[in-house]
C-alpha positions in Angstrom: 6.9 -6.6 14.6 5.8 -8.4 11.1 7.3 -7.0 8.0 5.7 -6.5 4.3 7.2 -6.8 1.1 6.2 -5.9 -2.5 7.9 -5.7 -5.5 6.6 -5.1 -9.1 8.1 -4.2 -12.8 5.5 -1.5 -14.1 6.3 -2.4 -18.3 7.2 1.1 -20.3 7.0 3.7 -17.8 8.8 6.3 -16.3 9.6 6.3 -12.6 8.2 9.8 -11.5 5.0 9.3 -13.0 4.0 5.9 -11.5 5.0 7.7 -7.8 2.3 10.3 -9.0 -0.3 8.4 -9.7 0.3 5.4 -7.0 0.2 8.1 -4.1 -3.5 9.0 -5.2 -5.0 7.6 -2.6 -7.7 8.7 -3.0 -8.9 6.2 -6.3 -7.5 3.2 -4.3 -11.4 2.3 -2.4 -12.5 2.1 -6.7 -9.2 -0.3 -7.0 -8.4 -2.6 -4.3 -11.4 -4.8 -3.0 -9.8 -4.7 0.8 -10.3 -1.3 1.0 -13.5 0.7 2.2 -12.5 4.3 2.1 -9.4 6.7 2.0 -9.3 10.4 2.9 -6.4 12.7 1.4 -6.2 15.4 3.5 -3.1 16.5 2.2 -1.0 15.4 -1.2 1.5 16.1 -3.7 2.6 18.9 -5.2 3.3 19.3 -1.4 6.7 17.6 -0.2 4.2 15.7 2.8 1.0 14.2 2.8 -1.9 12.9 5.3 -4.1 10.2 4.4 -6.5 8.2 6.6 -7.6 4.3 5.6 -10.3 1.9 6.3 -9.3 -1.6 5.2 -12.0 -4.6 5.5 -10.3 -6.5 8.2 -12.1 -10.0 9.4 -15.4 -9.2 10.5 -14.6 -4.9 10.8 -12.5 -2.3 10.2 -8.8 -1.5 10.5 -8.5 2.5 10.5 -5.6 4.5 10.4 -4.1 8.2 9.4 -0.9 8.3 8.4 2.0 11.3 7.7 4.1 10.8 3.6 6.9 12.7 3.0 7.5 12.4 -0.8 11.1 12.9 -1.8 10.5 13.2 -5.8 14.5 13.4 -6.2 15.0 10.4 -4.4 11.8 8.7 -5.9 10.7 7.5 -2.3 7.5 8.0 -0.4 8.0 7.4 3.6 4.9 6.9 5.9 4.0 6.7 9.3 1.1 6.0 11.2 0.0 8.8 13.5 -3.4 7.6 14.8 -4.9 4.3 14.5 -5.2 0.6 14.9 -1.5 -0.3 15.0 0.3 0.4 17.8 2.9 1.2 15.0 2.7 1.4 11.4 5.6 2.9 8.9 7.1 2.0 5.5 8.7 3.2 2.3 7.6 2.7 -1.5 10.5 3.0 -3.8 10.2 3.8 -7.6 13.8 2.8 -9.6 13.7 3.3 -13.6 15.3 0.3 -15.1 15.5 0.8 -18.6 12.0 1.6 -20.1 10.3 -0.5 -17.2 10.1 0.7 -13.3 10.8 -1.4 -10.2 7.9 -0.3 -7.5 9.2 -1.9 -4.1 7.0 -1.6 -0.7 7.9 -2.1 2.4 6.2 -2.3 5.8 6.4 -2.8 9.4 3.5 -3.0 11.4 2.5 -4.3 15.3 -0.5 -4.4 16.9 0.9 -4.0 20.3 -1.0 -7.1 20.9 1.3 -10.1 21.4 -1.6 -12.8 22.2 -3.5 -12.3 19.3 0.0 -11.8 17.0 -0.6 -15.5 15.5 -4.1 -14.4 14.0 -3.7 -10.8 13.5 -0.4 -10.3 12.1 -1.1 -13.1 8.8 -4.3 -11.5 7.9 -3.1 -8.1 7.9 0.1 -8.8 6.0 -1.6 -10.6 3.5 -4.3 -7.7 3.3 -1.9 -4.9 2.8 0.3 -6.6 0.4 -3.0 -7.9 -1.6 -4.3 -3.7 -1.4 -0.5 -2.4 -2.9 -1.2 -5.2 -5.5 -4.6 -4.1 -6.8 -3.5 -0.4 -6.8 -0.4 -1.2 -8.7 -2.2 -3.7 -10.9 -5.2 -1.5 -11.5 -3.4 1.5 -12.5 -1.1 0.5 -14.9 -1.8 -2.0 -18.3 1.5 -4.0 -18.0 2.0 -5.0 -14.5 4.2 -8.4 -13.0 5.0 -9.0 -9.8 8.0 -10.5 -7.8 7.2 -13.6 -5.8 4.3 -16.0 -4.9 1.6 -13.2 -5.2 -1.2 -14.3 -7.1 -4.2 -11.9 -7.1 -7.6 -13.5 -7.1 -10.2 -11.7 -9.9 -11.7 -8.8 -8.0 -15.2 -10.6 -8.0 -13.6 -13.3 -6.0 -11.8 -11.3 -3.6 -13.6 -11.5 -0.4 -13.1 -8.1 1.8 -11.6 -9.0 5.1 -10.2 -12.4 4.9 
């Protein structure tokens, strides 16, 4: 099983409204390069959700739907895969307020069910979903820095599927 991590510090914002607006799915194919298409079948004010994905992936596709349940109290979104690629797919995002600024955390575990090809597979697709939660974050907000190593190449640059 590989795991994901993301954290970020969203400058001047309030926690509830940057869970709103990073669970629109639906705008994240106009702001992260890796991905092809999204489908909202289902989305706040509701307390679930149902989205399906297409990611560029090497030389195709990696497709999934998932299930959210969005706790607004608890500022958390949970997800889990229901159909797809994966042989198992879940995570959490988590919105603190800390002061004026918010702390976005996502988290991820993911398995192909494919334990030969783990070496290549597993990498690319960590590195792809982190990189897609990046853009989002970074594209949807002006004041945007995040924890770690994770340097996003200019959109331009950013070559789907690798």
């Amino acid at each position: 099983m590989r795991h994901v991590d993301l954290e970020a510090t969203v400058r001047g914002a309030d926690a509830a409204a940057v869970l709103a607006e990073l669970v629109r799915f639906d705008r994240y194919p106009d702001l992260a390069p890796h991905v092809r298409a999204t489908e909202v079948h289902q989305t706040l004010p509701s307390g679930t959700g149902s989205s399906s994905w297409e990611l560029h992936f090497r030389s195709g596709l990696l497709r999934w739907t998932e299930a959210e349940v969005f706790d607004l109290d608890a500022l958390t979104v949970a997800f889990t895969q229901d159909d797809g690629d994966f042989d198992t797919f879940a995570g959490t995002w988590t919105f603190t307020q800390d002061g004026a600024d918010v702390t976005v955390a996502f988290a991820a575990d993911f398995d192909f069910g494919i334990p030969s090809m783990a070496g290549i597979l597993d990498p690319i697709a960590e590195r792809v979903i982190r990189e897609t939660v990046a853009w989002a974050i970074d594209g949807s907000f002006p004041e945007v820095s995040f924890a770690g190593d994770l340097l996003l190449q200019p959109a331009a640059a950013a070559t789907p599927g690798q």
